[in-house]
Short mmCIF file of the C-alpha atoms (twelve columns), coordinates in Angstrom:
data_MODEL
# 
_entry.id   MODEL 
# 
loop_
_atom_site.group_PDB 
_atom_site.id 
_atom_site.type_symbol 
_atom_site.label_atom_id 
_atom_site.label_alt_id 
_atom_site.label_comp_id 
_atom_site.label_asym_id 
_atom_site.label_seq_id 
_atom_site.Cartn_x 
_atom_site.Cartn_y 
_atom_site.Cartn_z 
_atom_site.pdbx_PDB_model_num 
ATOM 1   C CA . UNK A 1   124.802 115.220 91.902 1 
ATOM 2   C CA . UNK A 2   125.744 117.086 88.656 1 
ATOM 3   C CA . UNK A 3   128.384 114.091 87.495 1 
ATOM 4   C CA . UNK A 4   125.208 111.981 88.386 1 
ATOM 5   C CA . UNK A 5   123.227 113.514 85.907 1 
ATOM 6   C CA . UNK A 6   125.971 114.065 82.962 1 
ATOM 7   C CA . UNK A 7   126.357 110.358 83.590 1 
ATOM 8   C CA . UNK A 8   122.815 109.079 83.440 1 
ATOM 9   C CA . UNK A 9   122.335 111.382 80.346 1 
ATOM 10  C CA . UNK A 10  125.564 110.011 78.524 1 
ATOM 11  C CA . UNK A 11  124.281 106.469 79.627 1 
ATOM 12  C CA . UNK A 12  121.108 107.142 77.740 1 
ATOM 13  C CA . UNK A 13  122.420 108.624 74.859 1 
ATOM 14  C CA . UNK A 14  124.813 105.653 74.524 1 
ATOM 15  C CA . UNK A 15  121.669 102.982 75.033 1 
ATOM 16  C CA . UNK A 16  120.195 104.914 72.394 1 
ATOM 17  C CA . UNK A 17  122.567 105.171 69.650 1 
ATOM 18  C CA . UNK A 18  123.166 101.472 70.284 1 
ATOM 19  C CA . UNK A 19  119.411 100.498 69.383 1 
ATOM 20  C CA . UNK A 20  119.483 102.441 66.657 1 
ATOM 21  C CA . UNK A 21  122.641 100.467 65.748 1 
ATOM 22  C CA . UNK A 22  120.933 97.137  66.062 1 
ATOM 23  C CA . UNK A 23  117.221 97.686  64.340 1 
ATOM 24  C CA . UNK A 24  119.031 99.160  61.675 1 
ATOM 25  C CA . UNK A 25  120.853 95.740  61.045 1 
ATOM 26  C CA . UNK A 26  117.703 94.516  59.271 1 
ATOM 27  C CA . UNK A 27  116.466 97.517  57.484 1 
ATOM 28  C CA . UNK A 28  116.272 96.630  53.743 1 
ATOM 29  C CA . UNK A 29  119.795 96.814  52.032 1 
ATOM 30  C CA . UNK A 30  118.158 99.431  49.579 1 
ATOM 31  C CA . UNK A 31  118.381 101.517 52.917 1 
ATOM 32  C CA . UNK A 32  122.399 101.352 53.698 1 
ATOM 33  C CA . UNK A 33  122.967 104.908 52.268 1 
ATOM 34  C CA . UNK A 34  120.079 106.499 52.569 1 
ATOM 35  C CA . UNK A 35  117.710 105.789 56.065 1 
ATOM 36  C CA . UNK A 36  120.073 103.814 57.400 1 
ATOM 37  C CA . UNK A 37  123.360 106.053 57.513 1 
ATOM 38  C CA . UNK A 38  120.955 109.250 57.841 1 
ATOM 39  C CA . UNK A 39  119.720 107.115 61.133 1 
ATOM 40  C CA . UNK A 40  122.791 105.888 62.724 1 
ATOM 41  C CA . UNK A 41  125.306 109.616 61.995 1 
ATOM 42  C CA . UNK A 42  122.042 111.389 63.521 1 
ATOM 43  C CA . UNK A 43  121.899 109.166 66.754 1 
ATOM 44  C CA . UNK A 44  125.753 109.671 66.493 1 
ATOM 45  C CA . UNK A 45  125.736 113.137 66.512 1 
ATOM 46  C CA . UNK A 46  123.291 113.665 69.743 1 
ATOM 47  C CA . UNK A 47  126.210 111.698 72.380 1 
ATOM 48  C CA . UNK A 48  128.984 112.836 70.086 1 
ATOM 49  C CA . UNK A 49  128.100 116.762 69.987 1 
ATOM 50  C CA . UNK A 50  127.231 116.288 73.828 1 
ATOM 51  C CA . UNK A 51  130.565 115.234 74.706 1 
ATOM 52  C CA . UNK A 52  132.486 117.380 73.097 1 
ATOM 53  C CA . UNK A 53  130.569 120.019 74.248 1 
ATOM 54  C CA . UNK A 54  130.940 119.156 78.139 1 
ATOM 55  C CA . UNK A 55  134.690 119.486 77.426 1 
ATOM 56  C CA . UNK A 56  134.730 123.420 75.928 1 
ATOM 57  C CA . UNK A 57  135.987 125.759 78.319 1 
ATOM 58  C CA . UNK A 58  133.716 128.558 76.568 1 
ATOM 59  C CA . UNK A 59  129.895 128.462 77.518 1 
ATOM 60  C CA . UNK A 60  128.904 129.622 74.285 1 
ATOM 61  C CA . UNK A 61  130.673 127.167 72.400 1 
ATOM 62  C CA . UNK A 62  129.390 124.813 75.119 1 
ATOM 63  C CA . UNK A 63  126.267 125.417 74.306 1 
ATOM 64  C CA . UNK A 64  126.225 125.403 70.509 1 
ATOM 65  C CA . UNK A 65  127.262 121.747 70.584 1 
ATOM 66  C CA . UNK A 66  124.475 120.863 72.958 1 
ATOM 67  C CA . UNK A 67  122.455 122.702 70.834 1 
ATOM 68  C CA . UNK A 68  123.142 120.319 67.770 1 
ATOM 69  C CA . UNK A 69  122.926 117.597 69.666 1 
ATOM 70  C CA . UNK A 70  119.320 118.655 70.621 1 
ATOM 71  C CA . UNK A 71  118.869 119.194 67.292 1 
ATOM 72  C CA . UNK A 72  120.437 115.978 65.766 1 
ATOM 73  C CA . UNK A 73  117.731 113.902 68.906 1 
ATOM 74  C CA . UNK A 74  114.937 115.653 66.931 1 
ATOM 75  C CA . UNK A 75  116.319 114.177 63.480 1 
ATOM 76  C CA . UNK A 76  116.695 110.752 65.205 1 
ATOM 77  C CA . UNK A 77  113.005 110.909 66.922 1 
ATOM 78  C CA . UNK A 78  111.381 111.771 62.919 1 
ATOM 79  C CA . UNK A 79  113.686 108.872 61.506 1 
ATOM 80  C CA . UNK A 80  112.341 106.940 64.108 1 
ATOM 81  C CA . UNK A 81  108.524 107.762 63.222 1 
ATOM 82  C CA . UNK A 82  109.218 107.461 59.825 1 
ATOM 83  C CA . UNK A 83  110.994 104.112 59.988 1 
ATOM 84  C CA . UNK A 84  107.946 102.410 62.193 1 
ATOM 85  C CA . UNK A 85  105.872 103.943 59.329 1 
ATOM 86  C CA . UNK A 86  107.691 101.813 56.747 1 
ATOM 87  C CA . UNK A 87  107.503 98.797  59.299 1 
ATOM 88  C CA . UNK A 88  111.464 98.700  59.618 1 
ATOM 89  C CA . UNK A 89  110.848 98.703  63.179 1 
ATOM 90  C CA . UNK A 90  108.649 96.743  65.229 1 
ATOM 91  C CA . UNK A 91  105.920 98.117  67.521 1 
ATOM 92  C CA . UNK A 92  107.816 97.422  70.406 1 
ATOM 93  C CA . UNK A 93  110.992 98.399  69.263 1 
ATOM 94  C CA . UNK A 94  109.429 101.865 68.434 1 
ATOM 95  C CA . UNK A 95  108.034 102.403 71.353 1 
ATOM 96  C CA . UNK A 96  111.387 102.098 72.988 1 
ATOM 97  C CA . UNK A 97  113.132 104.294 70.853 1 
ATOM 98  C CA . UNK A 98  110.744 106.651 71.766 1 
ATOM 99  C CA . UNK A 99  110.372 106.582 75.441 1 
ATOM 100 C CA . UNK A 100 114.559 106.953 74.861 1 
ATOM 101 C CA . UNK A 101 114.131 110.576 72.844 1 
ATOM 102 C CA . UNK A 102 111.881 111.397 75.661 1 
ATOM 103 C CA . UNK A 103 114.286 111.324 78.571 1 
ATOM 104 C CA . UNK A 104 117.058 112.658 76.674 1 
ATOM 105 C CA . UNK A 105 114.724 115.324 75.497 1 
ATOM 106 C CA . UNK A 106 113.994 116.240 78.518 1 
ATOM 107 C CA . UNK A 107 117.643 115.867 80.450 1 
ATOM 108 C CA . UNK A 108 118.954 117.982 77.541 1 
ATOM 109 C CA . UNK A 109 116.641 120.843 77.745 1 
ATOM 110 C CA . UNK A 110 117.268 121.220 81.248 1 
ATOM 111 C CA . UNK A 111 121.013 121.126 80.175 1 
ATOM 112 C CA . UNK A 112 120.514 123.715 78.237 1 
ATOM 113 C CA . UNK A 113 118.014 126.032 80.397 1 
ATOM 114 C CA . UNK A 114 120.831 125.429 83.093 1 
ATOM 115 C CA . UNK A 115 123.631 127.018 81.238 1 
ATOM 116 C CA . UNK A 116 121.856 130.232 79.705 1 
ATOM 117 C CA . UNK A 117 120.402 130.653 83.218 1 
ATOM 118 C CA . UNK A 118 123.731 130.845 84.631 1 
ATOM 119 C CA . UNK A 119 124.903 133.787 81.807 1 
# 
């Protein structure tokens, strides 16, 4: 059951950074190293800090990287917002993104509230 739950979070996490990947194709070239690369290292960061996380031995360290990785979804869910408010991304693509941050919101805060529990 707990694989089944590292795996569905990893799954999401990879579903996301690949959307963010592909509406950030056709954000304005003005955007490439600004929004863009802000957008794409943030979604990055969530799946990458995750992993390497699962694999520390220590639970403190453990949980530092899921930490940032909480911390980098936030960053991703405001670049999100703030590129639907420029209309880089469409309504539905938005939308998407969103309901996306929301699971992995969720599955990581219970993540988290798991392993301090268990202190």
């Amino acid at each position: 059951m707990k694989n089944k739950f590292h795996e569905r979070l990893k799954k999401l996490m990879d579903e996301f950074v690949n959307l963010v990947y592909d509406v950030t194709e056709k954000f304005p070239k003005s955007e490439v190293f600004g929004l863009t690369n802000q957008y794409r290292r943030s979604a990055l960061s969530i799946i990458l800090n995750y992993i390497e996380g699962y694999a520390r031995q220590s639970r403190g360290v453990m949980e530092n990287f899921f930490e940032i990785s909480y911390g980098s979804l936030k960053e991703a869910k405001y670049l999100t917002y703030f590129s639907h408010k420029r209309k880089y991304i469409n309504e539905k693509q938005y939308e998407k993104l969103l309901e996306i941050t929301e699971e992995i919101g969720a599955m990581l805060w219970t993540v988290l509230a798991r392993s301090k529990s268990t202190r």
